[in-house]
VOKE-401090 format. One record per atom (N, C-alpha, C): x, y, z. Coordinates in steps of 0.05 Angstrom, whole numbers, padded with zeros to 5 digits, always signed. Layout:
! VOKE-401090
XYZ...
This chain:
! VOKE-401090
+00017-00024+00000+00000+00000+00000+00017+00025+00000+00011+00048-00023+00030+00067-00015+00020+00099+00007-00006+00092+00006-00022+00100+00023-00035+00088+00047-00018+00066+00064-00040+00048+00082-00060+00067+00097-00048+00080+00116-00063+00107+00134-00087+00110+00114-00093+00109+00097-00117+00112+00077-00136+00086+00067-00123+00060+00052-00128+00051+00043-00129+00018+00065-00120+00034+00085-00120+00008+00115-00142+00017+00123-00145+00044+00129-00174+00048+00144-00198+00038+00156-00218+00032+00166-00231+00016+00172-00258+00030+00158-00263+00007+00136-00292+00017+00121-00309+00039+00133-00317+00018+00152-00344+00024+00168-00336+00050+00175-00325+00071+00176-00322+00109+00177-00318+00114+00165-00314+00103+00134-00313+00119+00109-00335+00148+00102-00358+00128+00106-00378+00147+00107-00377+00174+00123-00379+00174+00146-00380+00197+00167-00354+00209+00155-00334+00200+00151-00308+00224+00139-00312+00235+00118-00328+00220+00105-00332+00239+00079-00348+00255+00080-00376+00252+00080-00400+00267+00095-00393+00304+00093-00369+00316+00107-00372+00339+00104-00350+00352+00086-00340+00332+00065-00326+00339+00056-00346+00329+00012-00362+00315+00023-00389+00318+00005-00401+00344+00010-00407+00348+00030-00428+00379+00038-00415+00401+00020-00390+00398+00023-00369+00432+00008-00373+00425-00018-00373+00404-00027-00379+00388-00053-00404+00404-00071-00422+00400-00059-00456+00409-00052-00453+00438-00059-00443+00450-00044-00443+00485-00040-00427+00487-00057-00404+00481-00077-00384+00479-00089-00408+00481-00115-00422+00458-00116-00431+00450-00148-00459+00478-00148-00473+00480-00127-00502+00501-00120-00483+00534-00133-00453+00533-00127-00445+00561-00130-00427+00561-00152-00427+00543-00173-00412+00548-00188-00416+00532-00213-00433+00508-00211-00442+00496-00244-00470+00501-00237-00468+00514-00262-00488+00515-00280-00509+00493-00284-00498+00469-00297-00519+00449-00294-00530+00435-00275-00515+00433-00247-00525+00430-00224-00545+00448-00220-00541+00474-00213-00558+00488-00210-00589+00492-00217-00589+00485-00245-00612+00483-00261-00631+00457-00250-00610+00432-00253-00614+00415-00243-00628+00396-00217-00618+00415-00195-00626+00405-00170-00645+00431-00166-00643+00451-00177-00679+00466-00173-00696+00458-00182-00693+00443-00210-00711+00430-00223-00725+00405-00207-00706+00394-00189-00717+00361-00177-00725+00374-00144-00724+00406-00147-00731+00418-00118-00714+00416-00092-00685+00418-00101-00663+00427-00087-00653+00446-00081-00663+00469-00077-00650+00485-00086-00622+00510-00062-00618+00490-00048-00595+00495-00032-00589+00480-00015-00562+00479+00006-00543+00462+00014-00555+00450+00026-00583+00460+00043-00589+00445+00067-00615+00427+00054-00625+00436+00035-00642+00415+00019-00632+00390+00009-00610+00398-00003-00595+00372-00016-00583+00350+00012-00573+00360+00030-00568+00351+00059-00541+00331+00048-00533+00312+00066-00512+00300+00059-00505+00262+00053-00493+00263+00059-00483+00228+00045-00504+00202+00057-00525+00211+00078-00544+00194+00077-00572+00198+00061-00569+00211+00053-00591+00232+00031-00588+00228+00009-00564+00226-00003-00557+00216-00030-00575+00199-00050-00586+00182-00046-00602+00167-00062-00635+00174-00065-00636+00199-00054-00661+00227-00068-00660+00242-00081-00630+00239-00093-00624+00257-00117-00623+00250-00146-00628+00262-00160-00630+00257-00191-00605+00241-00194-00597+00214-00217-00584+00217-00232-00565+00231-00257-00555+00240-00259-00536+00252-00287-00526+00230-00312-00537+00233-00328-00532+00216-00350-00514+00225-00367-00495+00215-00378-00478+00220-00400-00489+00240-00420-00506+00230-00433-00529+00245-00453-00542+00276-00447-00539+00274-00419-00549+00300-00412-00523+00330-00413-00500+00316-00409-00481+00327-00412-00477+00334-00431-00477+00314-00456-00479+00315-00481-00485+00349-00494-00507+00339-00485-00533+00362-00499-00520+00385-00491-00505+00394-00466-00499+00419-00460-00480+00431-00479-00473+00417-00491-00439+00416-00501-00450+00435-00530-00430+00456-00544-00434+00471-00562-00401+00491-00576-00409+00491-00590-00390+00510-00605-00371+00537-00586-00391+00545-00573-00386+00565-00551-00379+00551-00525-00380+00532-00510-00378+00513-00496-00374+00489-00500-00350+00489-00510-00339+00456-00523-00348+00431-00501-00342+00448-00471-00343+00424-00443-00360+00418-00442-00376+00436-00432-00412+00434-00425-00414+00447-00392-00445+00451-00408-00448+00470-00369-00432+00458-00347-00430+00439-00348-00422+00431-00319-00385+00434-00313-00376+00446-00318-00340+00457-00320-00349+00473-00308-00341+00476-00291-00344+00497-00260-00315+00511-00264-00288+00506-00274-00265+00513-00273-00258+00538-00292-00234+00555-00284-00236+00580-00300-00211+00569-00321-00211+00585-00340-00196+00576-00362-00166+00577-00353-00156+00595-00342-00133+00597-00322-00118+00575-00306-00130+00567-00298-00133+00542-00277-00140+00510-00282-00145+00506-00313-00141+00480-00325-00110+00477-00327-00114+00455-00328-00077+00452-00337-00083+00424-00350-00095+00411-00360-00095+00392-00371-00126+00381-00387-00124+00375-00409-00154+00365-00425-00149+00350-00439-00167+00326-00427-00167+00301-00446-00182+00290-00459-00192+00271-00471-00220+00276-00492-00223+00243-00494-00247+00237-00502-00254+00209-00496-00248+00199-00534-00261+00182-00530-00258+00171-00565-00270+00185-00585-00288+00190-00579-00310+00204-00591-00334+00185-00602-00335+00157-00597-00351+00143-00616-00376+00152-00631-00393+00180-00619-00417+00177-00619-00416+00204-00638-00393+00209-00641-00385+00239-00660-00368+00257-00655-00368+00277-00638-00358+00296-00625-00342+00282-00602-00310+00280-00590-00306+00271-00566-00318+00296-00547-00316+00278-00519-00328+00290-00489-00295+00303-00487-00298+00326-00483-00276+00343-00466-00269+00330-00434-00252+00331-00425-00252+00327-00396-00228+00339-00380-00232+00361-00373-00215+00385-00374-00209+00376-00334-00179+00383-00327-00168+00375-00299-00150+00398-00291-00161+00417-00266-00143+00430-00251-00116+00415-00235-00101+00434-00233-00075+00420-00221-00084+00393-00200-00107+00408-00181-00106+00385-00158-00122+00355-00175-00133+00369-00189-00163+00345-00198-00136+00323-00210-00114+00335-00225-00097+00319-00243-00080+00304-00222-00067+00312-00198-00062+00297-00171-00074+00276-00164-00105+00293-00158-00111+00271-00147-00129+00241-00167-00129+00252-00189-00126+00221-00212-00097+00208-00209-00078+00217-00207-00051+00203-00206-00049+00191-00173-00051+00195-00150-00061+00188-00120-00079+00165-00130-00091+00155-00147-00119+00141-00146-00103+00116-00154-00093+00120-00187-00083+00104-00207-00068+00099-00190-00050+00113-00171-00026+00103-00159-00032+00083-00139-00048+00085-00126-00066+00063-00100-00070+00039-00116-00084+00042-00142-00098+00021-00164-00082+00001-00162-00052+00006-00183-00028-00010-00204-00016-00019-00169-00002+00003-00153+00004-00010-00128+00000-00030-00116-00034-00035-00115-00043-00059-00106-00035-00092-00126-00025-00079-00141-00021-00112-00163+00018-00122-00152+00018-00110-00134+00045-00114-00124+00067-00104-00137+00065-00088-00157+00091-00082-00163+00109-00069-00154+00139-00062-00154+00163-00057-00145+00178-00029-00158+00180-00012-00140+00200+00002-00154+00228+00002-00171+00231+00007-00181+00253+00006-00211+00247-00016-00229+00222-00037-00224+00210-00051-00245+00210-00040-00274+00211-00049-00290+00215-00045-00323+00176-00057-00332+00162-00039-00340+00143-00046-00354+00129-00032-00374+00127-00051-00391+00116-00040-00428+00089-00035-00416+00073-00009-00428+00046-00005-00437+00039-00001-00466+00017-00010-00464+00003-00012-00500-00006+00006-00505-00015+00019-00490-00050+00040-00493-00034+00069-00515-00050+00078-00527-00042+00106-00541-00064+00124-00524-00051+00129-00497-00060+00145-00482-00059+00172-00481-00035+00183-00485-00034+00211-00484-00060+00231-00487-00072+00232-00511-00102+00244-00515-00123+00234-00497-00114+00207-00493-00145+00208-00474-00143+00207-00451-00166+00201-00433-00163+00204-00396-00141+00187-00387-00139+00162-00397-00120+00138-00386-00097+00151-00388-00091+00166-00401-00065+00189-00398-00053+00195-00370-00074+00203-00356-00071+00202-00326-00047+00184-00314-00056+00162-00315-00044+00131-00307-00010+00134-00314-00003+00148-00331+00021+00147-00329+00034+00152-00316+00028+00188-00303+00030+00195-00279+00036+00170-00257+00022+00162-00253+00023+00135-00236+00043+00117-00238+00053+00109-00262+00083+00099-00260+00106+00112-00264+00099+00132-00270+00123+00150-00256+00122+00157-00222+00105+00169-00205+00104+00161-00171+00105+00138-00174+00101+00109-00177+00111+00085-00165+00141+00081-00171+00146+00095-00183+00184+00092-00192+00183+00078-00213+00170+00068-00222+00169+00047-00255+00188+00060-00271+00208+00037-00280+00218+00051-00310+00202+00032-00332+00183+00060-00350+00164+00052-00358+00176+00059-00390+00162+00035-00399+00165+00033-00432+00140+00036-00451+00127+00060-00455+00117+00064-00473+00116+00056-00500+00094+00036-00510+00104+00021-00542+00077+00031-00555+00050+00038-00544+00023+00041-00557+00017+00019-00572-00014+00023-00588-00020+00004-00595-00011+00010-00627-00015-00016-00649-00015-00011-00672+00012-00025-00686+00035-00033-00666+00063-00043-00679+00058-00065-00656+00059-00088-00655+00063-00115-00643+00077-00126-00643+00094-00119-00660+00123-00130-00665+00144-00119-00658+00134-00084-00654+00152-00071-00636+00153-00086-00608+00122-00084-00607+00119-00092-00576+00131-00129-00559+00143-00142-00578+00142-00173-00579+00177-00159-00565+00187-00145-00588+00222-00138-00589+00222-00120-00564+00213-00108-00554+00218-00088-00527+00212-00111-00506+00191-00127-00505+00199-00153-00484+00225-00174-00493+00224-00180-00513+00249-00195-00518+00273-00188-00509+00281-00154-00519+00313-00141-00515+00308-00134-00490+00281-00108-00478+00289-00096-00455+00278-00114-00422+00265-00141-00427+00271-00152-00407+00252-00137-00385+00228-00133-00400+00209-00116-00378+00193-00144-00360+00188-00136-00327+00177-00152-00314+00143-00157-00319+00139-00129-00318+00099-00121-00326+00098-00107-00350+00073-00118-00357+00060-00105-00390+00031-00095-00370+00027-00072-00395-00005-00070-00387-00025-00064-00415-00042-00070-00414-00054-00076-00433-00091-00085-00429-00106-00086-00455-00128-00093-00458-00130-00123-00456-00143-00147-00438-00147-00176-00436-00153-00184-00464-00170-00179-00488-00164-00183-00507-00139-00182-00526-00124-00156-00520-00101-00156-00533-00078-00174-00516-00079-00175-00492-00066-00211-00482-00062-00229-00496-00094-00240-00507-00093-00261-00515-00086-00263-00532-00091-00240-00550-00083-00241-00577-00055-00244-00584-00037-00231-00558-00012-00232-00568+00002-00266-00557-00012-00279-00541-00014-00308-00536-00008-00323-00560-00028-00319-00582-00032-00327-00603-00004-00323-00621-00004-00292-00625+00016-00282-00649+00045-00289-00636+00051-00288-00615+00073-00301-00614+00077-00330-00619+00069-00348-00604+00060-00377-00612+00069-00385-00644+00057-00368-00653+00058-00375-00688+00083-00367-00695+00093-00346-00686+00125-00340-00690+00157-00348-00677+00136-00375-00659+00166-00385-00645+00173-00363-00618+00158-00355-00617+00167-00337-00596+00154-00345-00565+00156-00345-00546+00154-00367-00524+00147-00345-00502+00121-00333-00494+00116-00310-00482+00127-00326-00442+00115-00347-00449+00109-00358-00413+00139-00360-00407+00159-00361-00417+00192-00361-00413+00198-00333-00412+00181-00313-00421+00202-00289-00430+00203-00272-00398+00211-00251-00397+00219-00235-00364+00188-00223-00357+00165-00229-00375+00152-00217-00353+00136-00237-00328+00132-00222-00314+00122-00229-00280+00092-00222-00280+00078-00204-00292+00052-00187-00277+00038-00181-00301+00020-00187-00315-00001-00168-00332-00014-00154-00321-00014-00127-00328-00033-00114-00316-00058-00106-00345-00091-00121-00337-00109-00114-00360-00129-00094-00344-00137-00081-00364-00153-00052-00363-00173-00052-00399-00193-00030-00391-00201-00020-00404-00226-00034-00416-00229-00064-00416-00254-00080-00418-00254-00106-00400-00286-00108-00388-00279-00134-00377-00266-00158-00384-00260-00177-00373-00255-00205-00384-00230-00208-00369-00208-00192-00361-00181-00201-00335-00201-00216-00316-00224-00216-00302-00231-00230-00276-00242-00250-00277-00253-00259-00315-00268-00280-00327-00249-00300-00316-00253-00332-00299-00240-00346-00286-00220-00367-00314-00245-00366-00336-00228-00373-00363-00204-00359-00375-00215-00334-00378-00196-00310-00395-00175-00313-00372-00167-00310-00351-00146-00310-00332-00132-00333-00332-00139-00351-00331-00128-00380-00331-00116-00379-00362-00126-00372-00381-00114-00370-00400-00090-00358-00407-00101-00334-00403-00072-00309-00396-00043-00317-00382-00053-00322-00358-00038-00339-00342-00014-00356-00361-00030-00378-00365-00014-00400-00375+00005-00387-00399-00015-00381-00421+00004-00361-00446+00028-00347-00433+00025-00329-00413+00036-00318-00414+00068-00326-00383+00056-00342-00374+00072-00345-00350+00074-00327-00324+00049-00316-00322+00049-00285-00312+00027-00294-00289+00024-00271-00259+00004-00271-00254-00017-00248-00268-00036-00239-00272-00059-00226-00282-00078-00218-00257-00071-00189-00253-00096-00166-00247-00109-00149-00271-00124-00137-00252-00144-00127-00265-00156-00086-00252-00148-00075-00268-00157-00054-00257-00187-00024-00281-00200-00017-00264-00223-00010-00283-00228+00024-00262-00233+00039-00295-00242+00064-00287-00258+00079-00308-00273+00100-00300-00296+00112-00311-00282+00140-00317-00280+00146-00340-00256+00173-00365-00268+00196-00340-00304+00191-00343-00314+00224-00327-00305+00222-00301-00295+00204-00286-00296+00209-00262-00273+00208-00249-00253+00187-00254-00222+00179-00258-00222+00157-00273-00190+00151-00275-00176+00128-00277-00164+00109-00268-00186+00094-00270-00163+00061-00254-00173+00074-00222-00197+00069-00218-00207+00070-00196-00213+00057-00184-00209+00035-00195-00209+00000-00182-00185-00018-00185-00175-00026-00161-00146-00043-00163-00148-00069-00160-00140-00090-00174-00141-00115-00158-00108-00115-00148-00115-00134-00117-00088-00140-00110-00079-00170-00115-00062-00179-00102-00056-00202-00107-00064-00224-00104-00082-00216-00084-00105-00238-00074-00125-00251-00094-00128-00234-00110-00142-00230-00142-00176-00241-00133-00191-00229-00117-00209-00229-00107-00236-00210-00112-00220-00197-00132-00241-00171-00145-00220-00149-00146-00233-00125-00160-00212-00100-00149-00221-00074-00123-00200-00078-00110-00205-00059-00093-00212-00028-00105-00237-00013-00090-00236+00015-00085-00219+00029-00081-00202+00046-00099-00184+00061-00090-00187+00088-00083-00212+00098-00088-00213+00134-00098-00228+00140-00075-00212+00131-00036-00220+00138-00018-00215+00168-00013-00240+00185-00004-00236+00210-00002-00229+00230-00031-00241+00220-00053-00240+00231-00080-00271+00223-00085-00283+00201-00092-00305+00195-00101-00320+00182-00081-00345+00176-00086-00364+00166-00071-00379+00140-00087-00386+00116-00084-00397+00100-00102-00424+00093-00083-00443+00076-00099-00467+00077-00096-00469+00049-00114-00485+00027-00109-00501+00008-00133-00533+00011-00137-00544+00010-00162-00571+00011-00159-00583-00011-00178-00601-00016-00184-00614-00039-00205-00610-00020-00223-00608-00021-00249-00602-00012-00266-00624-00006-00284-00645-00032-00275-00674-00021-00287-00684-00003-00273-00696-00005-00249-00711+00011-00233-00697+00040-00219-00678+00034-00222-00649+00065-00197-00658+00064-00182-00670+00038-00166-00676+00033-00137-00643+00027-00135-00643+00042-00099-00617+00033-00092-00610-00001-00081-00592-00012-00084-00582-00042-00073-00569-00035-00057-00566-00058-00037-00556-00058-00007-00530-00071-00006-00512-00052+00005-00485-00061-00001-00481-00078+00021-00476-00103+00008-00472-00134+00018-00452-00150-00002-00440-00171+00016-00431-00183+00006-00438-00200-00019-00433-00197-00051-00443-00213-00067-00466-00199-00085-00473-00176-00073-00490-00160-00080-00489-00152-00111-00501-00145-00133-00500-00141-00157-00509-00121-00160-00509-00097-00180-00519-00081-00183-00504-00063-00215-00516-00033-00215-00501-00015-00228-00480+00001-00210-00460+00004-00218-00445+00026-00206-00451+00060-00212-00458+00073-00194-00462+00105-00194-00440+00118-00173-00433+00140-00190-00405+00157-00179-00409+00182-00169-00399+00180-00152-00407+00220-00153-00375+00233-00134-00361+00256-00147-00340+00270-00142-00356+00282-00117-00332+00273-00100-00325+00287-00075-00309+00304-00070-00283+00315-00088-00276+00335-00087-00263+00337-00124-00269+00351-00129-00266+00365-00155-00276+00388-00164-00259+00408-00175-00267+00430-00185-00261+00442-00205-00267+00415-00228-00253+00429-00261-00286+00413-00273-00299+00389-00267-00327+00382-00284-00342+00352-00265-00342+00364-00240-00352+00354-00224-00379+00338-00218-00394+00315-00222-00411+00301-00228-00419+00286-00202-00453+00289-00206-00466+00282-00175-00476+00258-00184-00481+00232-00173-00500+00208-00179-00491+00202-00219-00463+00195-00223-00468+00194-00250-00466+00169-00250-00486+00161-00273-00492+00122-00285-00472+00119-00302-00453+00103-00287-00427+00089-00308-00431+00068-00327-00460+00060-00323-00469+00031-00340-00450+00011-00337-00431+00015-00317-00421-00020-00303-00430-00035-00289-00439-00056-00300-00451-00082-00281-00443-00096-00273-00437-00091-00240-00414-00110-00220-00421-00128-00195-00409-00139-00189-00417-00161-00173-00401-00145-00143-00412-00150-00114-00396-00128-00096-00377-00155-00075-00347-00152-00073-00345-00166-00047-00345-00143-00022-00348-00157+00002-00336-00145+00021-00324-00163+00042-00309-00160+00061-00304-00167+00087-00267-00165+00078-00249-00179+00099-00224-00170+00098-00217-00182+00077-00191-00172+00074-00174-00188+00052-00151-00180+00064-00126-00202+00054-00102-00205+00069-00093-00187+00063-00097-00167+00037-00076-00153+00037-00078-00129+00058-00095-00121+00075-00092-00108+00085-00120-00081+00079-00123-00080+00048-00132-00061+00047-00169-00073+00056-00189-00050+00063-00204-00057+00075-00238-00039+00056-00226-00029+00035-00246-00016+00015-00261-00048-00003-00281-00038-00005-00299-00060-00015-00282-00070-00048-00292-00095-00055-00279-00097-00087-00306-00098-00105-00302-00102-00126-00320-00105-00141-00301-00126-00162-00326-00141-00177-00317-00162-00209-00341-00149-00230-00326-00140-00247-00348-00126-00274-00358-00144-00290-00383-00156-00288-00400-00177-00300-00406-00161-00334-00410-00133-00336-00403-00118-00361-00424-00095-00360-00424-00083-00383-00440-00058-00388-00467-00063-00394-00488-00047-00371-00510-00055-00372-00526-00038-00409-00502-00019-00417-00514-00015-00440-00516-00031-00463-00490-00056-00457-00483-00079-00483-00497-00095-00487-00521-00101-00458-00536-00127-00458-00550-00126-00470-00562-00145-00472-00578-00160-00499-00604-00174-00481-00623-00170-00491-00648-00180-00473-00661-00208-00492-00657-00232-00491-00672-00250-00504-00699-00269-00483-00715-00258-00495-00741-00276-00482-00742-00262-00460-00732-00239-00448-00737-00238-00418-00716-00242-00410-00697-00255-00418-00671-00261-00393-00642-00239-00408-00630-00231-00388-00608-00206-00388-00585-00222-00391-00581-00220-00425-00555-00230-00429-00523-00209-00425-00502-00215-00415-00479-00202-00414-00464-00209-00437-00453-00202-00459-00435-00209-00480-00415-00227-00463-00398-00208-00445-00379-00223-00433-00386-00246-00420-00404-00246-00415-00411-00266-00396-00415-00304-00413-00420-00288-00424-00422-00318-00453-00388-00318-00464-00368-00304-00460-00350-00316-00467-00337-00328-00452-00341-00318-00429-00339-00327-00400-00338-00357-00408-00361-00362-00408-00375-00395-00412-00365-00413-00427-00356-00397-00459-00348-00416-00475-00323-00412-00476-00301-00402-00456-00281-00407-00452-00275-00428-00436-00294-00441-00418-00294-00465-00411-00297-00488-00425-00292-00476-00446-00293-00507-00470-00265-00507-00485-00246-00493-00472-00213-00488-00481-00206-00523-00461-00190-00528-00484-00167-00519-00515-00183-00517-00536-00212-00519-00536-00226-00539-00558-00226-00504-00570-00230-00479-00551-00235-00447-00561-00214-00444-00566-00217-00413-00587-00187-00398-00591-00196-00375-00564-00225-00376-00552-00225-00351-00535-00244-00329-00540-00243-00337-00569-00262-00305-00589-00280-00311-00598-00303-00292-00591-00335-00306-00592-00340-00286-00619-00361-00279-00622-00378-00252-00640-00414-00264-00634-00422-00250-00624-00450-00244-00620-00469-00238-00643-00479-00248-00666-00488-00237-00686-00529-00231-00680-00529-00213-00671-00570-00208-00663-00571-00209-00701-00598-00223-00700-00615-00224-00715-00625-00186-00725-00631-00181-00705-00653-00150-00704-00634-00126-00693-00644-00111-00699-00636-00072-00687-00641-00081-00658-00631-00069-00641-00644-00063-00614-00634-00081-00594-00641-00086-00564-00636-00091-00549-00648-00120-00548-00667-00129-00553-00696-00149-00558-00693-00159-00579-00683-00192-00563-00675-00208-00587-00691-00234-00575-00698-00248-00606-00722-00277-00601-00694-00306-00602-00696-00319-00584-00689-00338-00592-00684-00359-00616-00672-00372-00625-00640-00373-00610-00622-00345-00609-00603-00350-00602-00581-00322-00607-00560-00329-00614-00548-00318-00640-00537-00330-00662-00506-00328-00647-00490-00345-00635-00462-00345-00628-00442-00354-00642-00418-00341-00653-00399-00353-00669-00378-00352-00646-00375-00380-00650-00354-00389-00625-00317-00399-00646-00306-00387-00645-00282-00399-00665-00263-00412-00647-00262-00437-00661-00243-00458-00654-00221-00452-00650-00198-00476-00633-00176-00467-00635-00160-00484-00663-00132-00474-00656-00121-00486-00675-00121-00514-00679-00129-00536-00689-00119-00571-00683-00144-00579-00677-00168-00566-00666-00191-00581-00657-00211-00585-00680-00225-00606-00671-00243-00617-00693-00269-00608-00684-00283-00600-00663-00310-00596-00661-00326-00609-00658-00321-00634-00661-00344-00647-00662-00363-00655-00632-00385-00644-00639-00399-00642-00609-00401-00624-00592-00377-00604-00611-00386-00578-00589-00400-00571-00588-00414-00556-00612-00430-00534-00613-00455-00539-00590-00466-00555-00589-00484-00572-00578-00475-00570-00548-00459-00585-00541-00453-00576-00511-00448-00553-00499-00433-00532-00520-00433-00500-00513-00467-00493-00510-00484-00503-00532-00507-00486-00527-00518-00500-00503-00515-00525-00496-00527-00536-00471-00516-00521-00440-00496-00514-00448-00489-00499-00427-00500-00467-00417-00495-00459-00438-00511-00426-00439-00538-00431-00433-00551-00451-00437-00572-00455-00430-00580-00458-00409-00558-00475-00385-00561-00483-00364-00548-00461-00344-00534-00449-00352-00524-00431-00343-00538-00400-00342-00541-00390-00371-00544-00365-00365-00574-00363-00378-00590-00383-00379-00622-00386-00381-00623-00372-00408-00608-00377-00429-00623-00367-00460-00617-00386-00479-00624-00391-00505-00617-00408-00520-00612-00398-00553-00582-00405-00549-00565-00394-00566-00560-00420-00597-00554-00411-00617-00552-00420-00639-00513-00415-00649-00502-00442-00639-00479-00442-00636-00461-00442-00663-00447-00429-00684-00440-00434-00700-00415-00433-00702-00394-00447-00705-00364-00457-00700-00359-00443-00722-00333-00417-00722-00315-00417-00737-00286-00425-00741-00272-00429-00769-00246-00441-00765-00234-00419-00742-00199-00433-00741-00187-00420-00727-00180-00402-00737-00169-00374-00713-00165-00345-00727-00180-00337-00751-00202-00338-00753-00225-00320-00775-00235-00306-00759-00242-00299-00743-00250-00283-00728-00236-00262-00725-00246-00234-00719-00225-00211-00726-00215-00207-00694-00186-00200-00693-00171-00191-00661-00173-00163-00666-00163-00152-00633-00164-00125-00632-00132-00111-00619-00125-00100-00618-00099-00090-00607-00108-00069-00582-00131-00062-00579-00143-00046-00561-00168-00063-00545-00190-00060-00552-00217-00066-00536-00233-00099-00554-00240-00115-00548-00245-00131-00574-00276-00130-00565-00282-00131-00587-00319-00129-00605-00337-00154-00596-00357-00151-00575-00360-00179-00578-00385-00185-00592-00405-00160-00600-00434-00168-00609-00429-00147-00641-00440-00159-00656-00437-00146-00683-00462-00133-00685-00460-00106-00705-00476-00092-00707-00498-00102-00733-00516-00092-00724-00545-00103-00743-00539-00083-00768
């Protein structure tokens, strides 16, 4: 821990310490964004002692992505809710843009601190060592994960920057420079499992020690890990963060038991059903959506925002010491797929048919029939073989399983090996209609 005094703490007063350091939060957002403002008069808030504090919280509106959206303009690239003066940014980073326009996400000195404090708690918890040698993949600089670097620079990392897009750079910087940790997307793991394999190149012998995967579920899938693992000769964590809110706000440690909470005294988390925004009761095993809300920030500060992660909750001790709840990301409640009534997870089905390895290469594709969320049975799954296997009988036992397992009934269709497309970043698992 490089924070224990913090991240030792004892849960159960998390709450009460934060509490009035939410309240300045409150008076912070009532006196200075705009979209708050509008916002919590509109839901009949309309000052500090209305809004009240951290046991009150779940009477307040949600903030949706979309709504942010909308604020956003030519004259206001950010959107109402940038409470920060132009002076006083020192850093802007921008999401992908998938949907058209990227999201701005603009960081005062402290806000950029305290993302690097977070990420630094995160990667810390996966055990790593100062003066360690480790490659990252990501072409972060432009976007939020940018942050994170920060973070291996305070842990002392001598860090090797390769991005994504050259794999062969990245094969030769583990070969010559003898790095212990990589970090990277769990798809792009496996993929490089594969591409080395085929080139004589022997990943589970080479110097690294530690994968660190980010950026989509599947590091905590008990298949995808066991996989990784073996390919690679490595142990495998897992760490996950939300661009609006931080980075790498969840650590797994070595215990590999979920990832720990790291963004004590920065953020506040919350789970709710994801259908209803009834709140769930934080328990052990508990499932829900994850909702965020900044506890101290003052560059685009966000109350109750829906991350659309759908996570499973642990709690009680863990050896390592640290005492913040973990979470395992079952996936995005926006990816799911509804067949007949039952809530399919993309990941969650590869989950499944990775339990049919060696016979898998790992890589599924989801093909819906229809537009939309509402799909009729079966549900068309391309499961691709591995290299050497014959199939015979799978398809059939994969679908008997999804069946027994995750209550839908899928239409299993085997492709050869490697036809299926890889990703060097995030991999695709449901195809578009």
């Amino acid at each position: 821990m490089i924070e224990p005094e913090i991240e030792g703490a004892p849960w159960d007063r998390q709450a009460a310490g934060d509490d009035p350091i939410y309240r300045e939060q409150i008076a912070f957002l009532l006196g200075r964004s705009r979209f708050y403002q509008e916002k919590l008069a509109g839901a009949g808030y309309g000052d500090v002692g209305a809004v009240g504090g951290l046991g009150d919280i779940a009477k307040l509106p949600f903030t949706e992505k979309d709504e942010l959206r909308e604020t956003r303009g030519r004259d206001e690239p950010i959107g109402t809710h940038c409470t920060a003066a132009r002076e006083d940014i020192v850093r802007i980073f921008s999401t992908s843009g998938t949907t058209g326009t990227p999201s701005y996400v603009p960081l005062t000195a402290a806000d950029l601190d305290a993302w690097v404090r977070i990420s630094s708690r995160s990667y810390a918890a996966s055990g790593l060592s100062r003066g360690e040698r480790m490659v990252s993949t990501y072409n972060a600089g432009p976007f939020v994960a940018g942050a994170a670097l920060g973070a291996f620079d305070r842990l002392g990392l001598c860090h090797i920057p390769v991005g994504t897009g050259n794999t062969e750079r990245l094969i030769t910087a583990v070969d010559l420079l003898k790095p212990t940790v990589v970090a990277m997307t769990p798809s792009y793991a496996l993929h490089l499992i594969e591409w080395s394999r085929a080139r004589g190149f022997d990943l589970a012998s080479s110097s690294v020690r530690r994968v660190m995967v980010a950026g989509e579920p599947g590091g905590g899938e008990p298949a995808m890990r066991a996989a990784l693992e073996a390919g690679w000769g490595a142990s495998v964590t897992e760490a996950m963060g939300i661009g609006d809110i931080s980075v790498s706000l969840w650590g797994e440690c070595e215990q590999k038991a979920g990832m720990h909470f790291s963004g004590r005294g920065f953020v506040h988390f919350e789970l709710i059903d994801p259908a209803t925004g009834a709140p769930v009761e934080m328990q052990d095993g508990a499932t829900g959506e994850l909702v965020l809300t900044h506890l101290v920030n003052r560059s685009t500060p966000l109350l109750r925002f829906r991350t659309r992660d759908h996570v499973r909750l642990g709690l009680g001790a863990c050896a390592c010491g640290r005492t913040a709840p973990r979470v395992r990301c079952i996936g995005r409640t926006d990816d799911m797929i509804i067949v007949r009534g039952v809530n399919v997870f993309p990941s969650a089905v590869r989950e499944l048919v990775n339990e049919f390895a060696p016979d898998v290469s790992g890589v599924i594709l989801i093909k819906p029939r229809d537009a939309g969320v509402r799909q009729e049975p079966p549900l068309p799954v391309v499961v691709e073989l591995a290299r050497g296997a014959s199939g015979e009988g799978l398809a059939e036992r994969i679908k008997q399983r999804l069946r027994e397992k995750l209550v839908f009934t899928a239409e299993i269709v085997l492709a050869p090996a490697e036809s299926l497309p890889r990703s060097e970043y995030k991999s695709k698992l449901v195809a578009k209609v």
